[in-house]
C-alpha positions as CSV (number, residue, x, y, z in Angstrom):
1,X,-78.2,-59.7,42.7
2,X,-81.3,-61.1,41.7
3,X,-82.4,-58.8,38.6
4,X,-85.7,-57.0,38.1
5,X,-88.7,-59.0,37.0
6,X,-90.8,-57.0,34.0
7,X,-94.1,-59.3,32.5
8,X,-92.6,-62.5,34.8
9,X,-89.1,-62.8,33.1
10,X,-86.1,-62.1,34.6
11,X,-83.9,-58.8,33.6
12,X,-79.9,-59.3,33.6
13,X,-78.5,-56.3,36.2
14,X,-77.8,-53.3,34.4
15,X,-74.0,-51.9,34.5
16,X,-76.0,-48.8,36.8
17,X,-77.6,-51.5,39.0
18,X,-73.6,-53.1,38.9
19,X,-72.1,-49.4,39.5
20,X,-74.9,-48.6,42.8
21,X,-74.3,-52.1,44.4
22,X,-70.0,-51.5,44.1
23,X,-70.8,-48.0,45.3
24,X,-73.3,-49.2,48.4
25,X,-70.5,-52.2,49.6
26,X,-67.4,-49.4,48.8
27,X,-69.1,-47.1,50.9
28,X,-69.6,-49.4,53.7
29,X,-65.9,-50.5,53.8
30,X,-64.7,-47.0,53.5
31,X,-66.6,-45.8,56.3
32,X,-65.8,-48.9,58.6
33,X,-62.0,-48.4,57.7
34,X,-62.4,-44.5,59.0
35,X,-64.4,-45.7,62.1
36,X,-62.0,-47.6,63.2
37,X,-58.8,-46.3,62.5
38,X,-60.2,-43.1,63.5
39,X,-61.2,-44.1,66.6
40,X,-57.8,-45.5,68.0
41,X,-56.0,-42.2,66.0
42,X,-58.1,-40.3,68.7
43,X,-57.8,-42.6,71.5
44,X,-53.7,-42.8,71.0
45,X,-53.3,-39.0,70.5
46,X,-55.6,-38.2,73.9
47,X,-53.2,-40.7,75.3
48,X,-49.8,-39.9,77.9
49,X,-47.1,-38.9,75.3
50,X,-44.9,-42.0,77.1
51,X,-47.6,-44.4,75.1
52,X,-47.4,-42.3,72.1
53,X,-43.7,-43.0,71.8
54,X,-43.4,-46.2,72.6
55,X,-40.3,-47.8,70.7
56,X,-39.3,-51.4,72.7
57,X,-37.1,-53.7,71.3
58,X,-37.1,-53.9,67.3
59,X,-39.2,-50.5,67.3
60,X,-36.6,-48.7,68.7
61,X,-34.0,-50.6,66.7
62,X,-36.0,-49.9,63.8
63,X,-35.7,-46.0,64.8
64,X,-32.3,-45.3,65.3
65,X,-30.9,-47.0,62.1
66,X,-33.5,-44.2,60.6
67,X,-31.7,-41.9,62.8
68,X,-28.4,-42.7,61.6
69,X,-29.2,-42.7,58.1
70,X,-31.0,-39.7,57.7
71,X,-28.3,-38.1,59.7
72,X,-25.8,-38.5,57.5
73,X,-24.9,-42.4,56.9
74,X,-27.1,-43.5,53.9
75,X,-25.5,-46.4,53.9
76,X,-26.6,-47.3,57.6
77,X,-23.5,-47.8,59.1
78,X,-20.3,-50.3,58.9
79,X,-21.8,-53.8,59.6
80,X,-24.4,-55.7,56.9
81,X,-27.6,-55.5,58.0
82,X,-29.2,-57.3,61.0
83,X,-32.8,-55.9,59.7
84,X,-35.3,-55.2,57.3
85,X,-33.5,-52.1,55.4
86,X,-36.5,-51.1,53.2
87,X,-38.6,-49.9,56.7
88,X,-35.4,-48.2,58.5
89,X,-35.2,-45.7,55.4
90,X,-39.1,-45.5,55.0
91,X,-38.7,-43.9,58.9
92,X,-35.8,-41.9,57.3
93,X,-37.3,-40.7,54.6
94,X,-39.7,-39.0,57.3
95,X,-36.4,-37.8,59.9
96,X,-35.2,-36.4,56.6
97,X,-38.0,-33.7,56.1
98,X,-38.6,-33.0,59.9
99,X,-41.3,-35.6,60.3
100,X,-42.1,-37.4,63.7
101,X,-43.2,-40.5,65.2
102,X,-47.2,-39.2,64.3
103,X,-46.2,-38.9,60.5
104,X,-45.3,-42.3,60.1
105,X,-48.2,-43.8,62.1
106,X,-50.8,-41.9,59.8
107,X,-48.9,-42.5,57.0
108,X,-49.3,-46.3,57.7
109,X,-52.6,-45.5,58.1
110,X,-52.6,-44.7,54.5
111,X,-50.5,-47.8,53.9
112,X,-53.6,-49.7,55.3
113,X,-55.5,-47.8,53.2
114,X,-53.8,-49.1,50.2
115,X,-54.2,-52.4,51.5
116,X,-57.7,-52.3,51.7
117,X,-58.0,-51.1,48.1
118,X,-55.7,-53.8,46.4
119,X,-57.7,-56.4,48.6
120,X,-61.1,-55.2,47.2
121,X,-59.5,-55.0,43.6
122,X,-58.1,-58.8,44.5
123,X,-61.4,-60.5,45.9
124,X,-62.8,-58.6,42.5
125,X,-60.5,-60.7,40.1
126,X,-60.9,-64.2,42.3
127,X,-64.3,-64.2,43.8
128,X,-66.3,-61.2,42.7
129,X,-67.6,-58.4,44.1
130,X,-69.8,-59.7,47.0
131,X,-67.0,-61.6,48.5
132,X,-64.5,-58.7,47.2
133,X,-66.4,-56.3,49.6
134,X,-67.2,-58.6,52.8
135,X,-63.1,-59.4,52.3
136,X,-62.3,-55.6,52.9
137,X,-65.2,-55.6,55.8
138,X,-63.0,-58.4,57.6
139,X,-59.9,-56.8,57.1
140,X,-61.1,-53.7,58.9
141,X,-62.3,-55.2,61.9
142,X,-59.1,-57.5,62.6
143,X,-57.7,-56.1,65.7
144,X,-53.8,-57.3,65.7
145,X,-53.2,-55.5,61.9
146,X,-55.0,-52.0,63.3
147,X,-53.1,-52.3,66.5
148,X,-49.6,-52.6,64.7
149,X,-50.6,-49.8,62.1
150,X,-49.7,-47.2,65.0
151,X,-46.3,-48.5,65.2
152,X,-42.4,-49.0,64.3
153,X,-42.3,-51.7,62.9
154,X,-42.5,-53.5,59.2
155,X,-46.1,-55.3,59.3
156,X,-48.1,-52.5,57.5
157,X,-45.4,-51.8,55.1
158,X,-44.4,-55.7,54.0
159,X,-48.2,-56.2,54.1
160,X,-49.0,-53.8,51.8
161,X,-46.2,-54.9,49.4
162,X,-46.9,-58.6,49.3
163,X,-50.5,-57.2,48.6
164,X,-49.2,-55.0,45.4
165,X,-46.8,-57.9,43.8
166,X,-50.2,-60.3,44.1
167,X,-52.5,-57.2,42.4
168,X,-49.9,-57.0,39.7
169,X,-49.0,-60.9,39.0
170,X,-53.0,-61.4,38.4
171,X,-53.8,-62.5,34.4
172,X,-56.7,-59.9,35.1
173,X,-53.8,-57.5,34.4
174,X,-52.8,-58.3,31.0
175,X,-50.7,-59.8,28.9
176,X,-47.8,-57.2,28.7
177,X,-44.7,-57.9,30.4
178,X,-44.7,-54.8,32.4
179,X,-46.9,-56.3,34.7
180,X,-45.0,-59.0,36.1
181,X,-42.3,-56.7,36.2
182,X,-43.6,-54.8,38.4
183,X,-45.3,-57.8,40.8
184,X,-41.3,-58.9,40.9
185,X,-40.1,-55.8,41.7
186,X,-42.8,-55.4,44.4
187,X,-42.3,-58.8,45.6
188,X,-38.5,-57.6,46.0
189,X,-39.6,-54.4,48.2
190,X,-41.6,-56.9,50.3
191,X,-38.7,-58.7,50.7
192,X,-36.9,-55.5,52.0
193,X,-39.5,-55.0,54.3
194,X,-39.7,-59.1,55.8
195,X,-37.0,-61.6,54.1
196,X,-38.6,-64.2,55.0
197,X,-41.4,-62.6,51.9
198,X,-38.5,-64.7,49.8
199,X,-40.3,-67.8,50.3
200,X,-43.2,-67.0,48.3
201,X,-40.9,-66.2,45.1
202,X,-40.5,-69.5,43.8
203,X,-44.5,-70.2,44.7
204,X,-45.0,-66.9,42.6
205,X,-43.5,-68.0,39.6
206,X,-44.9,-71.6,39.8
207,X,-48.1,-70.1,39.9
208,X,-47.5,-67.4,36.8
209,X,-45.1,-70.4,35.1
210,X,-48.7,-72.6,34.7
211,X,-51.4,-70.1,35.7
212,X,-52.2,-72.4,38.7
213,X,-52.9,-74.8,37.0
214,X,-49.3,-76.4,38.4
215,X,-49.2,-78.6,35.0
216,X,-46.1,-77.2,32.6
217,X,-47.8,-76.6,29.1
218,X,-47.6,-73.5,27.1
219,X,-44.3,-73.2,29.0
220,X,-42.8,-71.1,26.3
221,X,-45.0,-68.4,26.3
222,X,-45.6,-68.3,29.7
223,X,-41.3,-68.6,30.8
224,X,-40.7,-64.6,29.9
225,X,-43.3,-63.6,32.4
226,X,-41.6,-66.0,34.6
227,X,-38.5,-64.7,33.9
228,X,-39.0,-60.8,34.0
229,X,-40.9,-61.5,37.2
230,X,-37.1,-62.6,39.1
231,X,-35.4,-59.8,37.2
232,X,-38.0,-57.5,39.0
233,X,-37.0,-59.0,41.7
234,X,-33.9,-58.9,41.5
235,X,-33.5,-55.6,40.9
236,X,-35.4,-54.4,44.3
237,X,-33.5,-56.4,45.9
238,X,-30.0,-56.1,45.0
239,X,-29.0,-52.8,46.2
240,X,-29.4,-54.1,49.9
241,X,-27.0,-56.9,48.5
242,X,-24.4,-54.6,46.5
243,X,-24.5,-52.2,50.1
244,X,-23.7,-55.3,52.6
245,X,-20.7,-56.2,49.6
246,X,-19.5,-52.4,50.3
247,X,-19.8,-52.1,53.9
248,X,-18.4,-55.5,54.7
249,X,-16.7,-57.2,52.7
250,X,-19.4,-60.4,52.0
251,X,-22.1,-61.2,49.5
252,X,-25.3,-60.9,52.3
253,X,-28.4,-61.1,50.1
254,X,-30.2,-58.9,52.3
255,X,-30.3,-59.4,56.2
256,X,-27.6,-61.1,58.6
257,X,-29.7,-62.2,61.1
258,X,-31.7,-65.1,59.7
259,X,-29.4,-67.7,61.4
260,X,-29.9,-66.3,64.7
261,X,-33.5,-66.1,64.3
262,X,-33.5,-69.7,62.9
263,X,-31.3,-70.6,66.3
264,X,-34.1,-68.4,68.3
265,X,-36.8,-70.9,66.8
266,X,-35.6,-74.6,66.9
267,X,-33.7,-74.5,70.0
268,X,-33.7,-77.0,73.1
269,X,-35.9,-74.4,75.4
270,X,-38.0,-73.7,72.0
271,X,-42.1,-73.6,72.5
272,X,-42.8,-72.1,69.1
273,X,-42.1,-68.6,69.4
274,X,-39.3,-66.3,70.2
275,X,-36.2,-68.2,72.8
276,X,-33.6,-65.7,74.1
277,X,-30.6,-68.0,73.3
278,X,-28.0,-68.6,76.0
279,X,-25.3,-65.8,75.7
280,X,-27.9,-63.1,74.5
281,X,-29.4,-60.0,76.7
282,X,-32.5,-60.2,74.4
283,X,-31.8,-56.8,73.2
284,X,-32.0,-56.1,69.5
285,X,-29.6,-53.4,69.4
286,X,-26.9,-55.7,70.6
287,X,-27.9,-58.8,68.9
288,X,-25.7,-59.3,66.7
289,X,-22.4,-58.1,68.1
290,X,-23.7,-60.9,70.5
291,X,-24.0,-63.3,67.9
292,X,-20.3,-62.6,66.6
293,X,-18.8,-62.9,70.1
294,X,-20.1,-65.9,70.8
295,X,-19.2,-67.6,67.6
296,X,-15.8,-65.8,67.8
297,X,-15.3,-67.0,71.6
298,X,-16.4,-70.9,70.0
299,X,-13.7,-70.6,67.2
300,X,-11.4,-68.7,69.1
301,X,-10.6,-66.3,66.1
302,X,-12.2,-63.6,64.1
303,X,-15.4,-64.7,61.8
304,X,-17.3,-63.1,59.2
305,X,-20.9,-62.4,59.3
306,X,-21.6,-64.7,56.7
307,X,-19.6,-67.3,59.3
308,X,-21.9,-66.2,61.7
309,X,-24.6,-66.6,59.8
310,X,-23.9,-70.4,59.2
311,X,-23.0,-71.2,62.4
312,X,-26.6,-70.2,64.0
313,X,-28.2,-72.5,61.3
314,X,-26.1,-75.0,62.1
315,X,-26.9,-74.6,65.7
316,X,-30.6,-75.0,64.7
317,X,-30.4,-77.6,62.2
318,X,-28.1,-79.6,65.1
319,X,-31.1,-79.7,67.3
320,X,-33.8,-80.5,65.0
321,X,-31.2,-83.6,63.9
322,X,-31.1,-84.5,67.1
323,X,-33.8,-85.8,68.2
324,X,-36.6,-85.9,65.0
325,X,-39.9,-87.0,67.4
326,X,-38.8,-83.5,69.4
327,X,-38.5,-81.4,66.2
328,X,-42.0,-83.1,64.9
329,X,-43.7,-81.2,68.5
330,X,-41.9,-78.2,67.9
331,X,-43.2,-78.0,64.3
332,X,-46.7,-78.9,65.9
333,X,-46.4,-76.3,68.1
334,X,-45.5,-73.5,65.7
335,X,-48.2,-74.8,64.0
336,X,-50.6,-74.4,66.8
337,X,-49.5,-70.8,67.5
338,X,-50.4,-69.9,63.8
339,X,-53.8,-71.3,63.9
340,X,-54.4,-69.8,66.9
341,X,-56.3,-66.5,68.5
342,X,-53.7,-65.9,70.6
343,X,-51.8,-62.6,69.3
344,X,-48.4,-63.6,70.9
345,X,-45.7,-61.0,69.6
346,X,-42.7,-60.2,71.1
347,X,-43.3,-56.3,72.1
348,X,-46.8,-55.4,71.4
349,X,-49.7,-57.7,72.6
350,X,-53.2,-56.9,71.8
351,X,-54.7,-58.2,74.8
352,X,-52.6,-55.7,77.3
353,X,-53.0,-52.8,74.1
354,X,-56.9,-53.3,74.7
355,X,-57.0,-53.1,78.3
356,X,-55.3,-49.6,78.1
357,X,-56.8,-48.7,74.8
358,X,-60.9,-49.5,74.3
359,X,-60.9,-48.2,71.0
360,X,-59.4,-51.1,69.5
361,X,-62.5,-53.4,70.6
362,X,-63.6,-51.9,67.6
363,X,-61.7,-54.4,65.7
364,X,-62.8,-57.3,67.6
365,X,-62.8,-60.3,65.0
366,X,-60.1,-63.3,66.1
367,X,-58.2,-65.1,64.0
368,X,-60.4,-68.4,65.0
369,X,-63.1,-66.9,63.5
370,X,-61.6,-66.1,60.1
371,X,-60.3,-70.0,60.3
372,X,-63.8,-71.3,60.7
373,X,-65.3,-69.2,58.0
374,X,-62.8,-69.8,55.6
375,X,-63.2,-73.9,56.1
376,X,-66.6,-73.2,55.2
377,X,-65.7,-72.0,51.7
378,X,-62.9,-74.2,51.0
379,X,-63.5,-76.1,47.5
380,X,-60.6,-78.2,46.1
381,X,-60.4,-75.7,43.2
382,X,-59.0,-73.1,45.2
383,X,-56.1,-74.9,44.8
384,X,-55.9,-73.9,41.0
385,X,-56.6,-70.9,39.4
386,X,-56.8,-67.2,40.7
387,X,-57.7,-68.4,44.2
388,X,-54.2,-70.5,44.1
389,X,-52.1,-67.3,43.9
390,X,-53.7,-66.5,47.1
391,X,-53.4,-69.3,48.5
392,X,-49.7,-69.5,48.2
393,X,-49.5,-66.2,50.0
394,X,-50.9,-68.3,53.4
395,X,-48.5,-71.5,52.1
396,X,-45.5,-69.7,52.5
397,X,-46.6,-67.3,55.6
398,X,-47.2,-70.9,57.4
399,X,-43.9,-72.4,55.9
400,X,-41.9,-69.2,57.2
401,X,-43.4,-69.8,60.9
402,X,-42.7,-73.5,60.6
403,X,-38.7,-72.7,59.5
404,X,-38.4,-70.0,62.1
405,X,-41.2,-68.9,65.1
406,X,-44.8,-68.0,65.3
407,X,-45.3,-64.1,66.2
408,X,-48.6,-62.8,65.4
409,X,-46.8,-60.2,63.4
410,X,-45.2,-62.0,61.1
411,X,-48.5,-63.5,60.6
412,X,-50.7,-60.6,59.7
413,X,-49.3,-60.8,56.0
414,X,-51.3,-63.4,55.2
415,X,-54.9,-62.2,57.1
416,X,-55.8,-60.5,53.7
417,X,-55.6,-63.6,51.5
418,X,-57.3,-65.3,54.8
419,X,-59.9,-62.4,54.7
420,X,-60.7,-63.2,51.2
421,X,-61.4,-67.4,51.8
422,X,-63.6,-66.6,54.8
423,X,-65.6,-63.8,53.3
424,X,-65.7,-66.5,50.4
425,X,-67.2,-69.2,52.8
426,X,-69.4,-66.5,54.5
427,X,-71.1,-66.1,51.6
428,X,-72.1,-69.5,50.8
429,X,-73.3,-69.9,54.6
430,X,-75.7,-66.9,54.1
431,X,-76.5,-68.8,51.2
432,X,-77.4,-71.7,53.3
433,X,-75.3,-74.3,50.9
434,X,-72.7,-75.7,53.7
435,X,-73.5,-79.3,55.0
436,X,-73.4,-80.2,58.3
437,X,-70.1,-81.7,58.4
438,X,-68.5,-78.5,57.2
439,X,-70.5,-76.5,60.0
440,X,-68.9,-79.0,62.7
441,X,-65.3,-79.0,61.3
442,X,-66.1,-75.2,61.0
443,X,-67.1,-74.6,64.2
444,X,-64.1,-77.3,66.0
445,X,-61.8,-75.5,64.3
446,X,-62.5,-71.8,65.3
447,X,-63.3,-73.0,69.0
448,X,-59.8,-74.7,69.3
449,X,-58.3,-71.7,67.8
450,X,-59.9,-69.4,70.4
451,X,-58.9,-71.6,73.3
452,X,-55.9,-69.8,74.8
453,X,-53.5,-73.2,74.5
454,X,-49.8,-71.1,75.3
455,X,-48.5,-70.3,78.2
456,X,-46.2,-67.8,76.3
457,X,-48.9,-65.3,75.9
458,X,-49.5,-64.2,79.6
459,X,-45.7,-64.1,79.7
460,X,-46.0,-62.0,76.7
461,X,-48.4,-59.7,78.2
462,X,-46.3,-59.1,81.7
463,X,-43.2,-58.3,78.9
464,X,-45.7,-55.1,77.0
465,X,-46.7,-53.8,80.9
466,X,-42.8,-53.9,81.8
467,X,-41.6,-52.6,78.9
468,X,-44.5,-49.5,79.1
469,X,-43.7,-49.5,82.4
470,X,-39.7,-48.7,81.3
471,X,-41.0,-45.8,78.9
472,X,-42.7,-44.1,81.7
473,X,-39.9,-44.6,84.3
474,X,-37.2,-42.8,81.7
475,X,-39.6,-40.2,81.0
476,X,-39.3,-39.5,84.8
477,X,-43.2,-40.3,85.1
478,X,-42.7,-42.5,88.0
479,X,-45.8,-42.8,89.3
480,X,-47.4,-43.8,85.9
481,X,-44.8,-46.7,85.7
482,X,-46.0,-48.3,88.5
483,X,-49.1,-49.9,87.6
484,X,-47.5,-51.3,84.7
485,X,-44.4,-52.8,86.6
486,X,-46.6,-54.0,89.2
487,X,-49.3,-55.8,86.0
488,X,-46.2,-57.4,84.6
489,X,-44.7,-59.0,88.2
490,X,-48.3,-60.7,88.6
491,X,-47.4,-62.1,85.0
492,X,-43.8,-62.7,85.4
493,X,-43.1,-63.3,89.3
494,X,-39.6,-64.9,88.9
495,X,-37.9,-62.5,86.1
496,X,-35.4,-60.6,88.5
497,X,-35.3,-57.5,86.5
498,X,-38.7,-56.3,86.9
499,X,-38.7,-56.4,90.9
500,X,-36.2,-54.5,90.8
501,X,-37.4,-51.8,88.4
502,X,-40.5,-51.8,90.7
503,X,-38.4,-51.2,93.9
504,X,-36.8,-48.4,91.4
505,X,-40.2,-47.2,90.8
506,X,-41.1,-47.3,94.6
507,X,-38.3,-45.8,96.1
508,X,-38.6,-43.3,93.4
509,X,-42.2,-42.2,94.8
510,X,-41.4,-42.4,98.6
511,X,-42.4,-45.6,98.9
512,X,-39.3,-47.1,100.4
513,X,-41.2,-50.0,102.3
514,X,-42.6,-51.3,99.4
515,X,-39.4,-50.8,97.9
516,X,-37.0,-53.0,99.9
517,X,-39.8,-55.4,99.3
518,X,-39.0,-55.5,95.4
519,X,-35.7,-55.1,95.3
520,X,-35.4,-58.1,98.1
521,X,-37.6,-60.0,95.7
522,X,-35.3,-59.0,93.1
523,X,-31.8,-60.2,95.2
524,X,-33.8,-63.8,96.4
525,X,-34.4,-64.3,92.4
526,X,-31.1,-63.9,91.3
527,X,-28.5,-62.6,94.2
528,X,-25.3,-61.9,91.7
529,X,-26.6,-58.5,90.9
530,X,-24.6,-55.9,92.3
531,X,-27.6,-53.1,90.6
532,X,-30.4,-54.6,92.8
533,X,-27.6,-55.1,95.7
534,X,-26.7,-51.0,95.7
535,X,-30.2,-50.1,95.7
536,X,-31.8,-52.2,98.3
537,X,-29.1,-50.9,100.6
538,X,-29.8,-47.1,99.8
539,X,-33.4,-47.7,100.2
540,X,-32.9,-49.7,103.4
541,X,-31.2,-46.6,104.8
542,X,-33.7,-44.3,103.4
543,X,-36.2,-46.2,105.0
544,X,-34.6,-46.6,108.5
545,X,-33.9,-42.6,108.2
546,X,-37.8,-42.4,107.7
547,X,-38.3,-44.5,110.9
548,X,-36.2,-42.2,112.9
């Protein structure tokens, strides 16, 4: 804001000329937030009710802990948890009082509104106003975090959270010692929501130990904020710890599953992202009963989760040892799959979500793009300071992905703090103060990120049109499941399972022709099935009785 000029000298902005340009740029960002969202709102609810409630893999795993505990387990059952507890009783909070699948998706909504807000009030604190409002503007229009806000799982909610326990650490705060208090304790939710939030704990209270400035002076003043930020913590997170203790016997800080999803990440078939293991039917629900019986059936006796827990670490950490120059291109190709514009998750894929739903080309910006812009703002003090606090929050996202896998959801914690940089580097471009060697590693960087490098992400996209094309088939909308079945053997032509849910889906409609073609697809891919070998003999018949 330039000022007002009055007898040729320049006028500071008044605090109305302040108030009407933070009312012009909040305006914008509300109305873009209600665009948006409200457009896919519409477009979902005028949608078949099979789309609507759509719960694959850890969504529906998600669902019917909630079931079970707001039917009258609170404690969730008899086993320590094998998920993110905080977001199976935010679903049952809504069971509890009647609530459907449509009440949680707009209350996410909400949840993304709250997000935008602390983001705006975070870009306020670091950058300032301009960059705090085209931060939010970003945020809006990033397709992958709308998408997964009209859905079971944990991204809103653990995105939201990390969010709060950054808007309460900042010194713009205050001194008291409520505040950190309160970042800790929100850190802990987060870490309900996504364990692996845990790794940005210790960056936390680095950065509130020295005020980013990573250098330990003043340390006795600043240890009790420190301090109260771990008993904040702490106390979030222990109940999950105190209810695994009671339900099984073992001290489980909060999840039992981290060693199979360590396994699930460094492993000998391993590309980056998510590796059914050997043993495993791929099904959440099941996962870790599968885990126990094949550690159980290595040891040949009866093993504790905690034992199960170590062993699938060990199973990683044995392959990584193994051969170091293979675990250096694994890391690389995590690494790739987090810089990249690729959306790979492992149920819901924005590519296939935008071919059946338009509406969300109205969050079109990709990940490359936020990369490039960000580069263009990036100063070596963002390493210090305000900015650091932020910047841990992408050090420790990227950390997590290089210990475990790359899923585009896991990754959309950190596209606020990511907003923030690139709106930061936006800025100065309009400003026209970015050299032309910042330009050109600006502009390598998002084109390599928007090059589609994995292979996994075509394969994910066949997985999402199989999966929808399950929903349908249950709900006894046959028809409907075809195209879906038939999208996702184009993208997966030798996975046995969905030929033979097409020839299901054919027979099921008449077709018998086509379906002895699936289901003798399904037999040549893998003949030991006696399913596929049952029903291409009744469709066989069918279709000879047709002939007759």
């Amino acid at each position: 804001m330039n000022g007002r000029r009055s007898g040729g000298a320049v006028n500071s902005p008044t605090k109305g000329d302040v108030a009407r340009e933070w009312l012009s740029g909040w305006r914008a960002v509300v109305l873009l937030f209600v665009v948006t969202r409200g457009a896919y709102v519409a477009d979902l609810a005028t949608s078949s009710p099979s789309e609507q409630h759509f719960l694959p893999l850890d969504a529906q795993r998600y669902w019917v802990a909630a079931i079970a505990i707001s039917g009258g387990t609170p404690l969730g059952g008899p086993e320590p948890f094998s998920f993110a507890p905080l977001y199976a009783y935010f679903l049952a909070a809504f069971q509890a009082v009647g609530g459907n699948l449509w009440s949680v998706y707009l209350s996410q909504i909400g949840l993304s509104g709250a997000t935008v807000w602390l983001l705006y009030q975070l870009g306020l604190a670091v950058f300032g106003q301009r960059t705090a409002t085209l931060g939010t503007l970003l945020w809006c229009l990033y397709g992958a975090a709308g998408m997964l806000e009209l859905t079971v799982v944990e991204t809103t909610l653990g995105t939201t959270l990390t969010l709060l326990s950054a808007y309460f650490l900042m010194p713009s705060r205050g001194r008291s010692l409520r505040w950190p208090l309160l970042g800790g304790f929100a850190l802990g939710l987060a870490c309900l929501a996504r364990p692996n939030t845990l790794l940005f704990a210790p960056f936390a209270a680095a950065w509130l130990l020295t005020r980013g400035t990573w250098r330990i002076r003043q340390r006795k003043q600043r240890l009790p904020s420190t301090v109260i930020m771990f008993a904040g913590l702490l106390a979030a997170i222990a109940p999950a710890t105190v209810r695994n203790r009671i339900v099984s016997g073992e001290w489980i800080l909060i999840s039992a599953q981290g060693g199979v999803t360590f396994a699930q990440g460094n492993n000998l078939n391993a590309e980056g992202s998510y590796t059914q293991l050997p043993g495993f039917s791929g099904d959440p629900m099941t996962q870790l009963a599968e885990a126990s019986r094949l550690v159980e059936a290595s040891f040949g006796r009866k093993v504790g989760a905690q034992e199960v827990d170590a062993f699938w670490y060990q199973q990683g950490f044995d392959y990584l040892g193994s051969d170091l120059g293979q675990a250096v291109v694994l890391c690389a190709k995590k690494l790739r799959g987090w810089l990249g514009s690729d959306e790979i998750s492992m149920e819901f894929v924005l590519s296939a979500e935008r071919s059946i739903h338009p509406s969300l080309w109205l969050m079109p910006l990709p990940f490359g793009l936020l990369l490039g812009l960000s580069l263009l703002g990036m100063r070596t003090r963002f390493f210090f300071g305000k900015p650091a606090l932020l910047g841990c929050i992408l050090l420790t996202n990227l950390l997590s992905v290089l210990i475990f896998f790359f899923s585009s959801r896991y990754r959309i914690p950190a596209i606020p703090a990511l907003c923030l940089f690139s709106a930061h580097g936006l800025g100065i471009a309009l400003n026209r103060s970015v050299g032309p060697l910042r330009w050109a590693l600006a502009g390598c960087a998002t084109a390599l990120s928007l090059i589609s490098w994995s292979p996994a992400y075509k394969l994910q996209e066949a997985s999402f049109y199989y999966l929808l094309g399950n929903q349908y088939f249950r709900d006894g909308q046959h028809e409907a499941a075809l195209p879906f079945y038939e999208r996702a053997a184009v993208g997966r032509p030798n996975d046995w399972k969905i030929h033979h849910n097409l020839g299901e889906a054919y027979g099921a409609v008449g077709r018998y022709r086509q379906a002895v073609q699936a289901l003798v697809d399904a037999q040549r891919l893998d003949p030991s099935k006696p399913s596929t070998m049952r029903a291409l003999a009744y469709y066989r018949s069918l279709l000879e009785t047709e002939s007759k």
